[in-house]
N, C-alpha and C positions, 0 to 999 in steps of 0.2 A: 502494575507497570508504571514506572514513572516516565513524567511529560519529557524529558529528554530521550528516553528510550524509546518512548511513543513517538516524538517528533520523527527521530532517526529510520526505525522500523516505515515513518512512512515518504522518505525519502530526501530531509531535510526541511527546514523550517521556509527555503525557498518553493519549493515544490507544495508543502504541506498552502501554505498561502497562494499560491496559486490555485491549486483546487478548490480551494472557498471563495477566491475570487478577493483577497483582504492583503492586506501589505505586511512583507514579512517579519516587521517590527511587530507585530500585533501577536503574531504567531511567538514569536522570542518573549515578549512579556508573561505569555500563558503561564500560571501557577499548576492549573488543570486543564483538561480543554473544557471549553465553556460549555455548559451543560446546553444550550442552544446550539452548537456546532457540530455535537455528537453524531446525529444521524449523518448529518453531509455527510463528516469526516468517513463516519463506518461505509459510507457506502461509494465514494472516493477511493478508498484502501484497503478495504475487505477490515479493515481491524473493526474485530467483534465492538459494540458499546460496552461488552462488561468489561473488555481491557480498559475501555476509551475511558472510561467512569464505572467501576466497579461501585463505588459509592452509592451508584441511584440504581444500577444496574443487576441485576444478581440471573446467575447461572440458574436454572431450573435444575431438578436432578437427572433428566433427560439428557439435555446439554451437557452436564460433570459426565457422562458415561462416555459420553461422544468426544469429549477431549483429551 
């Protein structure tokens, strides 16, 4: 999923900043979300880590069945 889609899905980059408590310029420069923000973010907005960061994150085969 890309970081605008991501942003979006979690309600704008206003909102996404507000729930980490950072300014929403910070959240608009994102490339990815910062691999230090992941969990906040996941648990913030339900959005799993492996959307959040597929990269570092990987689905188990348990989880693939369940999605």
């Amino acid at each position: 999923m890309s970081i605008k889609a991501i942003i979006k899905k979690a309600g704008g980059p206003s909102k996404v900043a507000r729930l980490l408590g950072i300014h929403h310029s910070a959240v608009l420069r994102w490339q990815d979300v910062p691999y230090e923000r992941v969990l906040e973010l996941e648990a913030a907005t339900g959005i799993p880590r492996e959307e959040l960061r597929p990269d570092f994150f990987k689905r188990t085969p348990t989880e693939e069945a369940r999605a």
